[in-house]
C-alpha positions in Angstrom: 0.9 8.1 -24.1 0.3 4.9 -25.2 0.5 1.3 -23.6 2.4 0.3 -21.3 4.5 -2.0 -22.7 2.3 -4.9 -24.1 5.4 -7.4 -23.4 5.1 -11.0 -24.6 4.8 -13.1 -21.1 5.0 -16.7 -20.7 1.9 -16.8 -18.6 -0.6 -14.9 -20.5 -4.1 -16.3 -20.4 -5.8 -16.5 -23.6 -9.2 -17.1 -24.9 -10.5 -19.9 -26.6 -8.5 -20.7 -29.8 -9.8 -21.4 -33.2 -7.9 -24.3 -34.8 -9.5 -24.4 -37.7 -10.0 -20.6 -39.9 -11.8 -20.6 -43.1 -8.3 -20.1 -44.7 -5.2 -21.7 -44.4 -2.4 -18.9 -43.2 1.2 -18.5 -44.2 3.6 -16.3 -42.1 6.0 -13.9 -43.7 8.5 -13.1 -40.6 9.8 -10.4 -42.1 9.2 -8.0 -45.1 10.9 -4.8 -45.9 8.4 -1.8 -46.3 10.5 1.5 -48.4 9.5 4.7 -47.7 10.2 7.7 -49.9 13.5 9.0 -47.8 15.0 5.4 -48.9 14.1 4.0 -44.7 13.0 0.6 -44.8 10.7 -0.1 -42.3 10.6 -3.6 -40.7 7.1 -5.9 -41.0 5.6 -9.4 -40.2 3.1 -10.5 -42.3 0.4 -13.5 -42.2 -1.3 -13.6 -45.7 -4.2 -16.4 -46.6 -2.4 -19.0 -49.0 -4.2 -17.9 -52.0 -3.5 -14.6 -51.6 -1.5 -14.0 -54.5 -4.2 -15.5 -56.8 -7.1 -14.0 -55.0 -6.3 -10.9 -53.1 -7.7 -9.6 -50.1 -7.6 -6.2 -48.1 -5.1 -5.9 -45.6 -5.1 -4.8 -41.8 -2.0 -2.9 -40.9 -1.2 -2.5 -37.0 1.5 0.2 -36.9 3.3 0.4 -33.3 7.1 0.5 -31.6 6.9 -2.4 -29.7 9.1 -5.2 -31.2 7.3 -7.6 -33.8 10.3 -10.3 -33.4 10.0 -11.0 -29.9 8.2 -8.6 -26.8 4.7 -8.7 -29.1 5.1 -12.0 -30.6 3.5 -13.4 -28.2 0.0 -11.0 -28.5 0.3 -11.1 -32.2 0.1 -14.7 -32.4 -3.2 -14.5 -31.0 -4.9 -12.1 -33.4 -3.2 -11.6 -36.7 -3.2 -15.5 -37.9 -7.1 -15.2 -36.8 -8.0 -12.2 -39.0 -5.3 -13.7 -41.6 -7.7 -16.7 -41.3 -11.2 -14.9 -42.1 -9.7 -13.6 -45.4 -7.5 -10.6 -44.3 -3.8 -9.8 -44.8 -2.5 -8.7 -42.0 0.6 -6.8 -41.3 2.5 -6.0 -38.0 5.4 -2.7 -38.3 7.6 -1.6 -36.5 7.7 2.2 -36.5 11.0 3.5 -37.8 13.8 3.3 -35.0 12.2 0.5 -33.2 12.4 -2.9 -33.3 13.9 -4.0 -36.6 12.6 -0.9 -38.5 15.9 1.5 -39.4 16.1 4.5 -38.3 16.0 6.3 -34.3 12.9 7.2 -32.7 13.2 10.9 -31.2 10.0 11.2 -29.8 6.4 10.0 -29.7 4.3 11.0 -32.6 6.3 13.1 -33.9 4.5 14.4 -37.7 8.0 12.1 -39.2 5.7 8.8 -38.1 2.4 9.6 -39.4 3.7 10.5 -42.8 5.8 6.8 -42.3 2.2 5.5 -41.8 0.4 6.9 -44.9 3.0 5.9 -46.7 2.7 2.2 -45.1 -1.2 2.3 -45.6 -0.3 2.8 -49.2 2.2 0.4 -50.2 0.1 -2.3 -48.2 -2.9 -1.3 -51.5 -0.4 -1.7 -54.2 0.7 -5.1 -53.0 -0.4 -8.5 -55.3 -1.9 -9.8 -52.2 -4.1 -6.9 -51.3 -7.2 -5.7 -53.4 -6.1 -2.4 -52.4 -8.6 -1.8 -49.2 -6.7 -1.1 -46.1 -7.7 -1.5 -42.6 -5.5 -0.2 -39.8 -6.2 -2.3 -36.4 -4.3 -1.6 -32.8 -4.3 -1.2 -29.2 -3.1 2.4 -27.0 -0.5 3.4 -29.2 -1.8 1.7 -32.0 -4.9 3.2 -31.7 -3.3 6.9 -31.5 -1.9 5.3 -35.0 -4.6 4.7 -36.2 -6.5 7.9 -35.7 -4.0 10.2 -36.6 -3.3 8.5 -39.9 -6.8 8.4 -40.6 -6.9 12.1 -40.3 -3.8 12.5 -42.9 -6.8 10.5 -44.9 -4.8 7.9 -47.5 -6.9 7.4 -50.1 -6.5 3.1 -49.5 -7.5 3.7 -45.5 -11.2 2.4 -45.5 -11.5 1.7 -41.7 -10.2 1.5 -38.7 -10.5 -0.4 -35.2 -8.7 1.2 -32.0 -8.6 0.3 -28.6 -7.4 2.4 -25.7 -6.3 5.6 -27.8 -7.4 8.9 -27.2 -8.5 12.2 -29.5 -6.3 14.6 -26.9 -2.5 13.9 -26.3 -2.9 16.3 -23.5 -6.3 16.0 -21.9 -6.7 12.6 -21.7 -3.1 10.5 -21.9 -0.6 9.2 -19.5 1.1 12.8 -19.1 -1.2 15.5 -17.7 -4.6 15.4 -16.4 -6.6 18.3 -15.6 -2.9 20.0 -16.1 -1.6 17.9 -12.7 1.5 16.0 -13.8 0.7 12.4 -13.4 3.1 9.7 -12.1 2.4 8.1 -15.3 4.3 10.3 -17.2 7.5 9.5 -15.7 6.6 5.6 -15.8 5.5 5.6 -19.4 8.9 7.8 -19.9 10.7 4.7 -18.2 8.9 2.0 -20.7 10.0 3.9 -23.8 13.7 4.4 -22.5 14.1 1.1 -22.2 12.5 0.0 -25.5 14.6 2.5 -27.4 17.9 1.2 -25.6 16.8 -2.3 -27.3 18.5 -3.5 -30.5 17.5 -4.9 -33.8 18.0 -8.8 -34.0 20.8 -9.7 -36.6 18.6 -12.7 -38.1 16.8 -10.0 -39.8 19.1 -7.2 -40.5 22.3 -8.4 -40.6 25.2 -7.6 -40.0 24.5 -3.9 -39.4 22.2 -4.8 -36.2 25.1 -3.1 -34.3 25.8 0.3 -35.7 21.7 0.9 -35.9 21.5 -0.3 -31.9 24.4 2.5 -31.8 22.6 4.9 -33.4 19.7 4.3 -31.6 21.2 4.7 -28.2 23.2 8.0 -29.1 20.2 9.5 -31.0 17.0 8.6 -29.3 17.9 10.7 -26.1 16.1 11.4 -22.9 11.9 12.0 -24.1 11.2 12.5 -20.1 12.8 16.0 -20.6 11.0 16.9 -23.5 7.0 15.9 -21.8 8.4 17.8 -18.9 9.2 21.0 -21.0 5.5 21.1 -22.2 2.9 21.0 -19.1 0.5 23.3 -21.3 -1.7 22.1 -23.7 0.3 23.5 -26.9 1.2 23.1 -30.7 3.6 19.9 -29.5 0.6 18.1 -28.3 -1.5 18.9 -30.5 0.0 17.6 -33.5 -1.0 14.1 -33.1 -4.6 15.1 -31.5 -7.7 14.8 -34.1 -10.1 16.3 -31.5 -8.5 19.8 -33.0 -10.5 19.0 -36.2 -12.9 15.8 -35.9 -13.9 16.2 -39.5 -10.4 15.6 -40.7 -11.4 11.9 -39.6 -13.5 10.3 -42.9 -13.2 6.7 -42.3 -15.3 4.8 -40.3 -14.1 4.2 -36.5 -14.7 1.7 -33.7 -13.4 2.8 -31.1 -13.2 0.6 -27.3 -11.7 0.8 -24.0 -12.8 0.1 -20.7 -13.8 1.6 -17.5 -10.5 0.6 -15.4 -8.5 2.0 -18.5 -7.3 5.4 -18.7 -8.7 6.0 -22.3 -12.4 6.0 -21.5 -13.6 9.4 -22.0 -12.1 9.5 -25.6 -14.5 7.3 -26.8 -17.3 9.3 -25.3 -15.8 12.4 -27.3 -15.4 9.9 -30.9 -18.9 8.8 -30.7 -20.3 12.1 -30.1 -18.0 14.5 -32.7 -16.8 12.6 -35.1 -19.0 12.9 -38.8 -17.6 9.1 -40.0 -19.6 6.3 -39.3 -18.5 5.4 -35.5 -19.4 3.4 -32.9 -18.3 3.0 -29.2 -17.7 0.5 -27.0 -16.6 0.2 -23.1 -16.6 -2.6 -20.8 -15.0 -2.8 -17.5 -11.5 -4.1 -18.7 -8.1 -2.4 -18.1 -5.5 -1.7 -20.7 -5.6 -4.6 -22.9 -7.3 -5.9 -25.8 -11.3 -6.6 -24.6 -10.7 -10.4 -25.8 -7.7 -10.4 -23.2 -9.1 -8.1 -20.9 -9.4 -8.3 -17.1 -11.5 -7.4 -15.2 -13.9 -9.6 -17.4 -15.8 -10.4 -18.9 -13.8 -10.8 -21.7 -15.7 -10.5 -25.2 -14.8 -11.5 -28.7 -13.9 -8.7 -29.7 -11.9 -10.2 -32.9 -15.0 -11.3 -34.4 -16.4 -8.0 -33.4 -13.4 -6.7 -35.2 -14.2 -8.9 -38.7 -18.1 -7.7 -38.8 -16.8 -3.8 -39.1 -14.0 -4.7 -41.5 -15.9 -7.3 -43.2 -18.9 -4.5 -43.5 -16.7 -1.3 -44.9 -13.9 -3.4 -46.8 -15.3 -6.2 -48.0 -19.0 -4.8 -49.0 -20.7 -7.9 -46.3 -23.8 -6.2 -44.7 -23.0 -6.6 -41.4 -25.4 -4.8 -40.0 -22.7 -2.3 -38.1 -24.9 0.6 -39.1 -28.1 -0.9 -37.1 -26.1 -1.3 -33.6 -25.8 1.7 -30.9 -23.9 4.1 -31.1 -22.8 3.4 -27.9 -22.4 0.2 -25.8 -21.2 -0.1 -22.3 -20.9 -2.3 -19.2 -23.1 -0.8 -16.4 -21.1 -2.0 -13.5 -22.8 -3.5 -10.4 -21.9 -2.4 -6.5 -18.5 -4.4 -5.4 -16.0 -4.6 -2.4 -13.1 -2.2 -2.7 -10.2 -4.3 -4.0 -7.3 -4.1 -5.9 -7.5 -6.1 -8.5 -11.1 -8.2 -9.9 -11.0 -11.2 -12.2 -14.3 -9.8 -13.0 -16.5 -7.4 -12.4 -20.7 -8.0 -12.4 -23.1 -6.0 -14.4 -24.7 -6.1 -17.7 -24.3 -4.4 -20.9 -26.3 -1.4 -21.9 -26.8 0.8 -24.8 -27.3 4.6 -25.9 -28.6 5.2 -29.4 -26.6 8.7 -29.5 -24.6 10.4 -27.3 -25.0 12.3 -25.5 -28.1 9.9 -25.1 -31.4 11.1 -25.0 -32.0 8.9 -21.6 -29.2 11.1 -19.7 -30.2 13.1 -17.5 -27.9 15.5 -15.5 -29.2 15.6 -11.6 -26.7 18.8 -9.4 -26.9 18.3 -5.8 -25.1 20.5 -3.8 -22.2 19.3 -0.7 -24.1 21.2 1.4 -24.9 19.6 4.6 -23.1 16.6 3.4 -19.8 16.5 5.3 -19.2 13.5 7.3 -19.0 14.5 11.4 -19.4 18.5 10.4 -20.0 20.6 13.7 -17.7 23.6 12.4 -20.6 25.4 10.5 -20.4 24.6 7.0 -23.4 23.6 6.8 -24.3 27.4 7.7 -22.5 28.7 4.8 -19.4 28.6 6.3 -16.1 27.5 4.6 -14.2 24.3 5.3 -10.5 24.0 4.8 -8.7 21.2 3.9 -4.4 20.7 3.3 -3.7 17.6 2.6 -1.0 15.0 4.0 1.4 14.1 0.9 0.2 10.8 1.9 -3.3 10.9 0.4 -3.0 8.9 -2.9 -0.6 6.3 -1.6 -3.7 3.8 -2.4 -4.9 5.1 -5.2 -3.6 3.0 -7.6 -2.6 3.7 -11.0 -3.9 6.5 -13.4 -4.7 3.9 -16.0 -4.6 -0.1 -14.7 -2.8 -2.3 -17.0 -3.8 -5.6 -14.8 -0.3 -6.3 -14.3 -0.1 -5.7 -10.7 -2.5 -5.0 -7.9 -3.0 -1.5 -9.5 -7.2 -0.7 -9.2 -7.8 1.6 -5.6 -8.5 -0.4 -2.6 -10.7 1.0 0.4 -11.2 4.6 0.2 -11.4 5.0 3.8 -7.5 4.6 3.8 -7.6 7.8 1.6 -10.5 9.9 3.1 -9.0 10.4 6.5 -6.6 13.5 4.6 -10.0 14.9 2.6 -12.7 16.9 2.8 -15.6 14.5 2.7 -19.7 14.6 1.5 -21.7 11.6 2.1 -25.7 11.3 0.7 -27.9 10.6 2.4 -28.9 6.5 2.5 -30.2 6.2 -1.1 -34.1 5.5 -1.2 -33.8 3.4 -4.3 -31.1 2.3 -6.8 -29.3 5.2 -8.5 -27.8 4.5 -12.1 -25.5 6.7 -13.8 -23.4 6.8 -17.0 -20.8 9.5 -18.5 -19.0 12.0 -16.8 -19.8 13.6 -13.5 -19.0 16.9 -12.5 -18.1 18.8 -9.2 -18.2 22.4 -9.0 -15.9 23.9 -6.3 -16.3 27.2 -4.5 -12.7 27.7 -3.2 -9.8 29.8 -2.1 -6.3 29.0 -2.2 -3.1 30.0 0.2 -0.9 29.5 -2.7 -0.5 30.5 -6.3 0.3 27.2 -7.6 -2.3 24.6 -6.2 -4.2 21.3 -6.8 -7.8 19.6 -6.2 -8.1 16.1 -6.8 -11.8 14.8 -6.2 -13.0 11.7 -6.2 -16.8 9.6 -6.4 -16.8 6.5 -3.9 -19.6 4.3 -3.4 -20.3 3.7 0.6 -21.3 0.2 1.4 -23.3 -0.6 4.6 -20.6 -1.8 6.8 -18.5 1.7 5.7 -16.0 0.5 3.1 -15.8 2.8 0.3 -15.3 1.9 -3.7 -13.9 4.5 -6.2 -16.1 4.4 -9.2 -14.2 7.4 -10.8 -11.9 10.4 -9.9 -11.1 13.8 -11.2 -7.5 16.1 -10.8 -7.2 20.1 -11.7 -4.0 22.3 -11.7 -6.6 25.2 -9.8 -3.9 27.6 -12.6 -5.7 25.7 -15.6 -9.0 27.0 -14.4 -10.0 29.1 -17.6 -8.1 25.9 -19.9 -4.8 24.1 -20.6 -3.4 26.4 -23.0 -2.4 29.7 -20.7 -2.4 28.6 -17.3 -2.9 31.9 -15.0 -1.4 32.1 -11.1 -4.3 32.1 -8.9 -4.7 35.2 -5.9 -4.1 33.6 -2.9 -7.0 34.4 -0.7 -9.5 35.2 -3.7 -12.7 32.9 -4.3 -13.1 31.2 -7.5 -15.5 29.0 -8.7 -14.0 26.0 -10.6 -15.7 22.9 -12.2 -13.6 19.7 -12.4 -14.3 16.9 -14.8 -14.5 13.3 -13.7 -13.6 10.4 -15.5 -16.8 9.1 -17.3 -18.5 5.7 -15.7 -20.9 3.8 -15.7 -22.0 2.3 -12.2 -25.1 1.1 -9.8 -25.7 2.4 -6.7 -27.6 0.1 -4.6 -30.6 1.0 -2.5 -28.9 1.7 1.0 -25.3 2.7 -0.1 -24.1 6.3 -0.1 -22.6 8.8 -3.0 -19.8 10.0 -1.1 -17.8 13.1 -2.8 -14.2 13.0 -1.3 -11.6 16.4 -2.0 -8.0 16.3 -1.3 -5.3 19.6 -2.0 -2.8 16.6 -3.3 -3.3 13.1 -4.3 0.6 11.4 -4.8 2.2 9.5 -6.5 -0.6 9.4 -8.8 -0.2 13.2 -9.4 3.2 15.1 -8.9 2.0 17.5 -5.8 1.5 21.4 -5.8 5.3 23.1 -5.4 4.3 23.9 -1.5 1.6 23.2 0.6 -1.6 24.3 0.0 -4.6 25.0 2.4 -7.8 25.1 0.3 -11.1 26.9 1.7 -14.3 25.0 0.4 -17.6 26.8 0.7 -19.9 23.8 0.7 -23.2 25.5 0.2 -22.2 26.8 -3.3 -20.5 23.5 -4.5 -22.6 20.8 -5.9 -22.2 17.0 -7.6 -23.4 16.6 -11.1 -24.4 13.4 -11.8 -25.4 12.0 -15.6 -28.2 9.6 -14.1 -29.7 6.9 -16.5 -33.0 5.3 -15.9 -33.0 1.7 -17.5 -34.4 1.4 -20.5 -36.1 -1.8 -21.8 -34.1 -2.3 -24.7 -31.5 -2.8 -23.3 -32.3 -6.4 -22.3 -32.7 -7.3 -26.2 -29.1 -6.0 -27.2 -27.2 -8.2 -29.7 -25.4 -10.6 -27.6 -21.3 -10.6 -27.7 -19.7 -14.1 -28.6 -17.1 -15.3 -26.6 -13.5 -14.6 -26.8 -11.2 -16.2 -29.5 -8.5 -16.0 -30.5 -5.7 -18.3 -32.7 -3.3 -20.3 -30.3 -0.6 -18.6 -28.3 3.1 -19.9 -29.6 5.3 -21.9 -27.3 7.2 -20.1 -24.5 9.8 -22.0 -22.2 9.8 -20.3 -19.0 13.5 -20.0 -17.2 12.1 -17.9 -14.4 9.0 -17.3 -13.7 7.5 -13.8 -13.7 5.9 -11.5 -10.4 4.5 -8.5 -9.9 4.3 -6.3 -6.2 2.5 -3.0 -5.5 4.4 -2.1 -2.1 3.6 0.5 0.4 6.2 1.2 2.9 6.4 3.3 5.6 9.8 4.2 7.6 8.6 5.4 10.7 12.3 7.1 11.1 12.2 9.5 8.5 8.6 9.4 8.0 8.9 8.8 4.3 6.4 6.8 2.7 7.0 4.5 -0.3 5.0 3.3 -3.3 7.5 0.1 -4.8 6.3 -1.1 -7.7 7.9 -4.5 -9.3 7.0 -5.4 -12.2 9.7 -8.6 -13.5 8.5 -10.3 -16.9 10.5 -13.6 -15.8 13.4 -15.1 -18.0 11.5 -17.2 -20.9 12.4 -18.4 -24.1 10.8 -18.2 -27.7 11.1 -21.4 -28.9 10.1 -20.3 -32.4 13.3 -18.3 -32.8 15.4 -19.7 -29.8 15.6 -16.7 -28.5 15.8 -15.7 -24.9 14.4 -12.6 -23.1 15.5 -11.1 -19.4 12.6 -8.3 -18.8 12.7 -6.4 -15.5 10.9 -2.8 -14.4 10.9 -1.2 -11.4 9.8 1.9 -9.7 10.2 4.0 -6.6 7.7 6.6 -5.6 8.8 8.3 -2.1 7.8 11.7 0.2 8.6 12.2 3.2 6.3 13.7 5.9 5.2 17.3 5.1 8.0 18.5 2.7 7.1 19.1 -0.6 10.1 18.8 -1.8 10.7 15.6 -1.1 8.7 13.9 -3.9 10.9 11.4 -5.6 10.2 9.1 -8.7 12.9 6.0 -9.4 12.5 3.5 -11.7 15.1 0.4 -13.3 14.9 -1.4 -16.0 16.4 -4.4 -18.0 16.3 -5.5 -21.0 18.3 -8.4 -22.0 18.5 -10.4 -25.1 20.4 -14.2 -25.5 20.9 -16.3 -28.6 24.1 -18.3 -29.6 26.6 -16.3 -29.2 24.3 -12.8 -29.1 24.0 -11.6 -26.0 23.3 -8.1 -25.3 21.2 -6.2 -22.8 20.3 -2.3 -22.0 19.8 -1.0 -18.7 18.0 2.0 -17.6 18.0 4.5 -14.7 15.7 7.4 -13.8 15.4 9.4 -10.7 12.8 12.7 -10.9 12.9 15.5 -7.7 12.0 18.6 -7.7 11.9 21.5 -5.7 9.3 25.1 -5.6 10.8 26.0 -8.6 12.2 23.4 -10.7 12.7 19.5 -12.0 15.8 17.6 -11.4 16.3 15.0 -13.7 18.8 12.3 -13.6 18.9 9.6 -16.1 21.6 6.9 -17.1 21.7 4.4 -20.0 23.7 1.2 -20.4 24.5 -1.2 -23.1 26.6 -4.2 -23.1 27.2 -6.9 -25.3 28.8 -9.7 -23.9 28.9 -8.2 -21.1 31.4 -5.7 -22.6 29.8 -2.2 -22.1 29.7 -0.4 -25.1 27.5 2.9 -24.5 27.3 4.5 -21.2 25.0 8.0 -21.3 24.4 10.0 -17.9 21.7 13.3 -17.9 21.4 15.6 -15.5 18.5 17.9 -16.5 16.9 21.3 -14.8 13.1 21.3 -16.2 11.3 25.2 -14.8 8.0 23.9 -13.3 5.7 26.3 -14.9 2.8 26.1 -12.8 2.6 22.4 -12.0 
């Protein structure tokens, strides 16, 4: 899906601030935006003073995640500095969220992206705007922006999105490679706790309870609903351009970065789309790239102002004259789990695909590490996998919150099947997506293959530069999965995430290929022995040679931003990543804390309580032990207002089926006044 929560904390770093804009800024804190079915939708505004007398286009970001409070914090930083450099810039809240009437039922549903054309069109009719519109946001409000662009509003004249993706299904927090990531049931857990949230009665009134009400009865369990649709079909498909690029006619920068989960959409924008559209990825996670760690950070707001200075304000900017695609070519490092930064330099392809890539297929041949069992005769290797294997693997996509990035691979490779080069002769640079090619039989009709690229330093520590999952019943595509034939051969090519990444003279390519890899990705329904045949397998690797330009790129300019707003901290925030292992039962345990502290907005004297966590557990060699858990708290104090929503979701499953058992709580006062309890049966269907 989208973000994961982009909560205001009280100890967010920022970049340098700009005190002084071109133009003074007033803030509107809230406006009412109609729509044609008589819902108001609920907006912040900063507008230059002379606005009114001399209007200006307007940048609208469009997402659910709270303009009043848990984004005031991030807003702060960038809306009052475009609103400074001449823009007016809007912040809504998509209907049922936040302020906004209404109940959410669902993520981009076809209801929201109407909602947004009309938004994009009222912002052009305003006295303030010259009627150009710009739409601006991060993960989901970069999905936003792309799938309102494609509805093409006649006032949308650019857009700037961070983190989205093209493909709902292919590339997003749910599925990859048709496995069922553990992401799915933690970005399930963010939303269910944002839509248990209420609206805040200095803005709407009175009524602020019977909308909370309605939101809590109507907004129901959206867990259920992802888990009904493991195929790539018509409901995910709705909000994903990349089933008709063309639809796309304004111009598009598009970002994310290599520790994100969003990267390979901007591979697929640069290279389809028929709008003017240029790419960007740096080594960040899922944050803004003027926010981002790993760093370095760039400033991307004034990267920002030159595209919509360029398409809605008529400035040459010289947009047109920069690469189509830009990226941080990351440098060897230690296997960690989290980097303040990450060393390398930026380099540059004029198209893409670019003419300087060139695909090099090695096969694993002769590869495996200690091999005396004949595979390197042509034999096959087999491989089943401990549910263990992906205990370290960190998350799908990092949001820098927690220790989240993959530590030593060595802890993983133990349960693989694992091909090492040879000591490279020379430094080996590569950029876009790799590819393995498998040669395999499966035991089982339902089974998995996660694979995964490590760098191998000299002293044998190993560093994940990207990873790949398949559902082996998604072989021929996403959109009718097939049973495989237990015993049969079938040749299979999985994906990788794209990358860019040095290898250093000395260090090994080591190809690593597990039959499960949890909690990252929900496990195959039993065990599963795969048979490899390494002789007919083989690595694809996009390998770039430098090229001299790239030294005389346009230099970035560092991060700004305006200044952050005052937070009094009550209790601080922390984060864990925890792996447990009861050596009774045998269960292993991913815990995963993630408390946002108890602060205070001192702008609006309101407090906040936000708390999230999750459980990911298996026990020894049942595959039916997989269990997902997650908490969370929401809790909101002014004056007398005190209310709070609580959340609680447990996922199991057997061979066959989903269990799904979900409870919501809402008190006021500490008076409960909505309880709701789910207990769902979701068919598997081939995950």
């Amino acid at each position: 899906m989208a973000e994961r929560a982009p909560d205001a904390h009280p100890e967010i770093e920022t970049p340098r601030t700009l005190a002084d804009p071109p133009h003074a800024v007033r803030v509107v804190e809230n406006l009412w935006i109609p729509l044609s079915d008589g819902t108001c939708l609920a907006a912040r505004a900063w507008l230059p003073e002379d606005a009114a007398q001399h209007p200006v286009p307007a940048i609208l970001e469009y997402i659910p995640y709270r303009k009043r409070d848990l984004t005031r914090q991030r807003d702060a930083l960038n809306h009052p500095y475009l609103a400074g450099h001449g823009y007016a810039c809007v912040r809504v809240d998509l209907r049922g969220s936040g302020d906004s009437e209404g109940v959410m039922h669902d993520q981009f549903l076809e209801q929201e992206q109407r909602d947004g054309y009309e938004v994009v069109e009222w912002l052009a009719q305003q006295a303030w705007c010259d009627g150009k519109v710009g739409m601006f946001g991060i993960s989901w409000g970069g999905f936003a922006g792309l799938q309102v662009a494609a509805l093409q509003p006649p006032s949308l004249g650019a857009i700037v999105v961070a983190s989205a993706t093209d493909d709902l299904y292919v590339d997003n927090m749910h599925y990859m490679g048709g496995c069922l990531l553990g992401d799915n049931l933690s970005e399930a857990t963010t939303m269910f706790a944002f839509n248990g949230c209420p609206p805040d009665p200095a803005i709407v009134g009175e009524g602020w309870r019977d909308g909370w009400l309605q939101r809590l009865d109507g907004s129901g369990l959206w867990l259920k609903t992802w888990l009904e649709h493991p195929h790539r079909d018509a409901y995910w498909t709705v909000g994903s351009v990349r089933d008709d690029f063309a639809a796309v006619k304004c111009p598009v920068l598009c970002a994310s970065g290599w520790a994100d989960g969003y990267s390979n959409a901007v591979l697929r924008l640069v290279e389809h789309l028929d709008a003017p559209c240029r790419g960007l990825i740096g080594p960040w996670s899922h944050q803004y790239p003027h926010l981002a760690v790993p760093g370095p950070a760039i400033g991307f707001l004034q990267e920002t102002l030159r595209w919509f200075d360029h398409w809605l304000k008529g400035d040459d900017q010289g947009v047109m004259d920069d690469p189509a695609l830009r990226v941080w070519m990351q440098d060897s490092v230690p296997p960690a789990t989290a980097y303040e930064q990450r060393p390398g330099r930026w380099v540059a392809e004029p198209t893409w695909p670019g003419p300087n890539i060139e695909p090099r297929t090695t096969t694993l041949a002769g590869r495996r590490r200690g091999a005396d069992d004949g595979a390197a005769g042509g034999g096959g290797v087999a491989i089943q996998s401990p549910l263990t294997v992906g205990l370290f693997a960190g998350k799908w996509c990092s949001y820098a919150a927690v220790p989240d990035l993959p530590g030593d691979q060595r802890q993983e490779d133990g349960g693989a099947l694992v091909f090492d080069s040879a000591p490279l002769d020379g430094p080996l640079e590569i950029l876009g997506r790799p590819e393995v090619t498998l040669v395999l039989t499966a035991n089982r009709p339902v089974a998995m293959v996660a694979v995964r690229i490590s760098d191998v330093h000299h002293d044998g520590s190993a560093t994940r530069v990207t990873f790949g999952l398949l559902n082996l019943t998604h072989r021929e595509g996403h959109a009718h999965p097939e049973p495989l034939r237990p015993g049969a051969r079938y040749r299979v090519t999985v994906p990788l995430n794209g990358v860019a990444q040095n290898f250093p003279t000395g260090h090994r390519i080591r190809v690593a290929i597990s039959s499960s890899y949890w909690p990252l990705a929900w496990p195959s329904p039993e065990p599963v022995e795969l048979t490899l045949w390494p002789d007919e397998s083989t690595l694809t690797l996009p390998v770039r040679a430098p090229r001299p330009e790239d030294v005389r790129l346009r230099r970035f300019p560092p991060p700004e931003a305006s200044p952050p707003i005052t937070q009094r901290t009550i209790t601080p925030a922390h984060a864990k990543w925890l792996v447990h292992h009861d050596m009774a039962t045998n269960t292993s345990t991913l815990d995963v804390v993630r408390h946002d502290g108890h602060f205070e907005i001192e702008e609006t004297g309101t407090e906040i309580v936000k708390r999230t966590r999750e459980w990911y557990s298996a026990r020894g060699a049942d595959f039916a032990s997989p269990r997902g858990e997650t908490e969370t708290l929401r809790a909101f104090r002014r004056g007398d207002w005190r209310v709070e929503a609580r959340t609680r979701t447990v996922l199991t499953c057997d061979a066959t089926n989903f269990y799904l058992h979900a409870c919501l709580d809402a008190f006021e006062d500490d008076r409960r006044v909505f309880a709701r309890t789910w207990d769902e049966v979701i068919p598997r269907r081939l995950v």
